[in-house]
N, C-alpha and C positions, 0 to 999 in steps of 0.2 A: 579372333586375335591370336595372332603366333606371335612367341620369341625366339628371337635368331641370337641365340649366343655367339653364333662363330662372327660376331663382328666386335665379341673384344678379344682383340690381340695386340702383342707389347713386346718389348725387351722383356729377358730374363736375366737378372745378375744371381745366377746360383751361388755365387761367393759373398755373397750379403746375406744368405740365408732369409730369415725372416724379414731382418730392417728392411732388405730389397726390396719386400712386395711393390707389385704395382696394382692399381684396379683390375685388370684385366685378370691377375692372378685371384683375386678376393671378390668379385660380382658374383653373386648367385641366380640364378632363376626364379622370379617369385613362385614358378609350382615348388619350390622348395622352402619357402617361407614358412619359418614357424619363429623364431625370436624377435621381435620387434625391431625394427631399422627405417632405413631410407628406402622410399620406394620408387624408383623413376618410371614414368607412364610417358610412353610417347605419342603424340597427338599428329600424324600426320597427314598434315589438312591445309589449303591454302584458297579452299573455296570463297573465305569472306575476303581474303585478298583479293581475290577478281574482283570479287560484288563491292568493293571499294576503289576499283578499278587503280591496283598498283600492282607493281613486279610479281607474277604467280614464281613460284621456285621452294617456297618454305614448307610445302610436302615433305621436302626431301632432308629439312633439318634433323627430327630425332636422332637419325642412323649416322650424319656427321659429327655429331657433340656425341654420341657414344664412342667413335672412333677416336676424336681427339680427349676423351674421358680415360680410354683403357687402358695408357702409357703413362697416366698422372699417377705420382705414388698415394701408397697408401699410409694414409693415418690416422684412421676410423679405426674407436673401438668398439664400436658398432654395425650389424649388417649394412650391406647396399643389395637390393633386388631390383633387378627385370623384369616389369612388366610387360614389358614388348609394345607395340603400336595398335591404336585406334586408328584406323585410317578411314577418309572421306573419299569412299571412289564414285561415288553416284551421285556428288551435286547436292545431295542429301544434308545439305550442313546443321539444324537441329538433330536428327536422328543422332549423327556421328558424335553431340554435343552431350547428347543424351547418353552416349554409351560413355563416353570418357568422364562423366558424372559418375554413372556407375564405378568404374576402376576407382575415383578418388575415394567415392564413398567407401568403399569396399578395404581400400588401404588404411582409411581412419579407422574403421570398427576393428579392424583387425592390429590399429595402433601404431600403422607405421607413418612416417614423415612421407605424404609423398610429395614427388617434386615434378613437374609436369616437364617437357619437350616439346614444345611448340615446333612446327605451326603458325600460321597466322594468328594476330591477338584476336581472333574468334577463340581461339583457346580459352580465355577468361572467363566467357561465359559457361562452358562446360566444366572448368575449375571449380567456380563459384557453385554451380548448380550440385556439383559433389560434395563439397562443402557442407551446403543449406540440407539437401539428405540426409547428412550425417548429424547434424544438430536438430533439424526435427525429430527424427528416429529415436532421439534421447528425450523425449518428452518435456523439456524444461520449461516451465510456467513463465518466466520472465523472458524478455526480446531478446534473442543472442547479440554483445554490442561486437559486432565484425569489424575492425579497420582492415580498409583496404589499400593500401602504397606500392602505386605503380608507376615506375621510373618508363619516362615515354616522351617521348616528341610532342604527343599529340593525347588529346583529352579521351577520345574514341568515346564518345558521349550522341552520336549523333542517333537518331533519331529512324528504327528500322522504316523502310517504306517501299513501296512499287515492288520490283521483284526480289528485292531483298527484305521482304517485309518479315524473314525468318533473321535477319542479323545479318551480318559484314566485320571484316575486323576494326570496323569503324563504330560497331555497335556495343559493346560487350556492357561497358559499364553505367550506359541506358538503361540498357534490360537488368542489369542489377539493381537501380534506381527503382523499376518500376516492379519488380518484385519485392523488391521492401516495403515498399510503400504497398502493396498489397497484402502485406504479411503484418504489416503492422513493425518492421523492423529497423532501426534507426541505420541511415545509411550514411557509415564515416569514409569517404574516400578521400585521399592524397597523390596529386598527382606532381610528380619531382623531374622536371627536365625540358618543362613544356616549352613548345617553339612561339613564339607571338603570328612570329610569321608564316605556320604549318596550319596555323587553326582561325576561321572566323572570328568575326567576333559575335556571332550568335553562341558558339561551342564558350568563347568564356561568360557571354551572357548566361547560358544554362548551365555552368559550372558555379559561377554565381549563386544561383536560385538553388543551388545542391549544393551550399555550402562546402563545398570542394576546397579542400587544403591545396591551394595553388601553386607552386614555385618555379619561375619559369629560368629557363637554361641562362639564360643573363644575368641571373639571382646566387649562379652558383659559382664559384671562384675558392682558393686557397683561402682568403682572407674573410671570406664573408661562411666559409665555415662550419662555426661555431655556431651563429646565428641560424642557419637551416639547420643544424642539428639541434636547435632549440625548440626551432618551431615542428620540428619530429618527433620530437619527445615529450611533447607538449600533447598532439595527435595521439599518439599512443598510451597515453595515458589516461585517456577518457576511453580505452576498448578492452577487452577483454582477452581477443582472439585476433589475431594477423594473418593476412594475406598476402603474400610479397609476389607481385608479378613485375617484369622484368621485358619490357620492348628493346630489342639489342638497339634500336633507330634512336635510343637517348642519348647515343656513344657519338662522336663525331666522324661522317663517312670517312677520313683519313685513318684513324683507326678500326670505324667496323664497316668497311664499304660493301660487304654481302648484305643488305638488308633489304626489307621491300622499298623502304621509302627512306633515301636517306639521308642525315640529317649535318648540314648546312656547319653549323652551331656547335649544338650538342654542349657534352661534359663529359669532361676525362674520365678516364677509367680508376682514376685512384682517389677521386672523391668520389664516386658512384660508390665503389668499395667500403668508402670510411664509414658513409651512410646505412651501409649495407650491414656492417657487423654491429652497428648498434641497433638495426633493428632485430636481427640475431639474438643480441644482448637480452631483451628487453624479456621482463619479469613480472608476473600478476606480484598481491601482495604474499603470496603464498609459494612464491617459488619458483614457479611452474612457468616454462617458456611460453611466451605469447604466439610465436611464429606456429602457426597449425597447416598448413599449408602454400607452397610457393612455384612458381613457372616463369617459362623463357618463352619468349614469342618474337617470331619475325625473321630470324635466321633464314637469307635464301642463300644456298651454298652456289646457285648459280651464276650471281655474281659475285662470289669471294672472291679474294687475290690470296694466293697459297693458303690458304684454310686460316687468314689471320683473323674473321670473325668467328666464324666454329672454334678455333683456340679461349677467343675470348668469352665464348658463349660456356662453352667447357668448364672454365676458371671460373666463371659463375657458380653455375652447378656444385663443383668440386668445393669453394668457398663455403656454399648453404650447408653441403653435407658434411662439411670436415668441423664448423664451428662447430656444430652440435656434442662432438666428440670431448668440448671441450667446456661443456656446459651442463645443467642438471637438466637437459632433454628428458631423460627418463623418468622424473617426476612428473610428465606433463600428458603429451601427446601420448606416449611410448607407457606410460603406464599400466 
């Protein structure tokens, strides 16, 4: 794994002094990581996208949302580090699932927020598997209760098999399923944006039988709200720890038309947002932020139009890492 710094570069307003900064001026290298912050790990990999047979090009997202990241100003009062990329060059897609577990695990023991860079939503499962490391490593006697709220098109619930019997980014939150339920671990997922018409009805048949927090992109409007942000916080409040992954294909292709599979429908980008910063929000009784780790998945730059979903995918990122700044983060994760 290398990091390539020379790919944040920005404007400089030396007449702003300080207020000027922009990320490009303030990113660090994680070999230089010693105070606790945001960590971004890039996952570039589009192998379960074939093996799900859509658009391959999402390789090539980490290195765009860092570009469009490094002109974003800065207003973290806390670090951001570069991890640089995990990359899938060999077909390999556990192995590389395996290594990108490692980098997350290795960011939490060391207390940083990290935030992944998809990839294909195969990423998820290497997410998660970083995750489940880092919380068994801590020996806790009781089940870790994990919510997991993934804004998506699609359930990705399907069932590995034939030559993808290692996973697809069709697969991710199957295999979480079924690691839970091997561990003994109570499995809360939420899935926010879903398309009726993207998915079987076997997919919500077994979101069903997985008790899956449902809410499908027709659910979601200006007026009706209030109401998904009930039934969010309602989710969240039976877990202890948050997971936020993030399919850019829940945006509607008018607005994010670089994605692998894209979507019809969708939900605007400023109620994804509202949703977004109350999961941000969200607080044990003790304080301490719930959001433990979060990723972006699906970004293919190669069919963008002028970089408006890398922009958008950015704005993501930039959102996760800047609310923190503005939160008791430090009691939590960063402790």
């Amino acid at each position: 794994m290398t990091i390539d710094m020379s790919l944040w570069q920005g404007r400089i307003d030396l007449e702003d002094g300080e207020a000027g900064a922009r990320l490009h001026q303030k990113i660090q290298s994680a070999d230089n990581a010693i105070e606790p912050g945001v960590m971004l790990v890039g996952f570039a990999c589009d192998e379960g996208v074939s093996r799900n047979k859509g658009r391959v090009g999402a390789y090539a997202a980490p290195d765009e949302i860092r570009k469009m990241l490094a002109n974003m100003p800065w207003h973290h009062s806390h670090p951001v580090y570069d991890k640089g990329n995990t990359s899938c060059d060999d077909q390999d897609l556990a192995k590389s699932q395996k290594q990108l577990a490692a980098q997350v695990s290795d960011a939490l023991e060391h207390h940083h927020l990290p935030i992944v860079l998809g990839g294909g939503h195969e990423v998820a499962w290497g997410t998660y598997q970083g995750l489940a490391q880092h919380l068994t490593s801590k020996g806790k006697e009781a089940a870790p209760r994990v919510g997991i709220i993934n804004f998506d098109a699609h359930f990705d619930l399907r069932v590995p098999s034939g030559q993808s019997a290692q996973g697809s980014s069709g697969t991710p939150f199957s295999q979480i399923a079924d690691y839970c339920q091997h561990q003994g671990w109570p499995f809360h997922y939420a899935c926010v944006g879903v398309s009726r018409s993207s998915n079987t009805q076997a997919l919500f048949d077994k979101a069903y039988a997985l008790s899956v927090l449902t809410i499908e992109d027709t659910d979601i409007s200006a007026e009706s709200l209030p109401l998904v942000r009930e039934q969010l916080q309602g989710f969240m409040s039976n877990v202890d720890l948050l997971y936020l992954t993030i399919d850019i294909d829940v945006f509607p292709a008018s607005t994010a038309p670089g994605v692998s599979a894209p979507a019809v429908h969708g939900v605007s980008y400023a109620l994804v947002e509202a949703l977004i910063r109350d999961i941000l929000a969200a607080k044990n009784a003790d304080g301490k932020t719930k959001l433990t780790v979060a990723d972006v998945a699906e970004l293919n730059p190669h069919y963008d139009i002028d970089s408006h979903t890398a922009r958008l995918a950015a704005r993501l990122v930039w959102t996760i890492a800047k609310s923190l700044s503005d939160s008791t983060h430090s009691q939590g994760v960063m402790k």
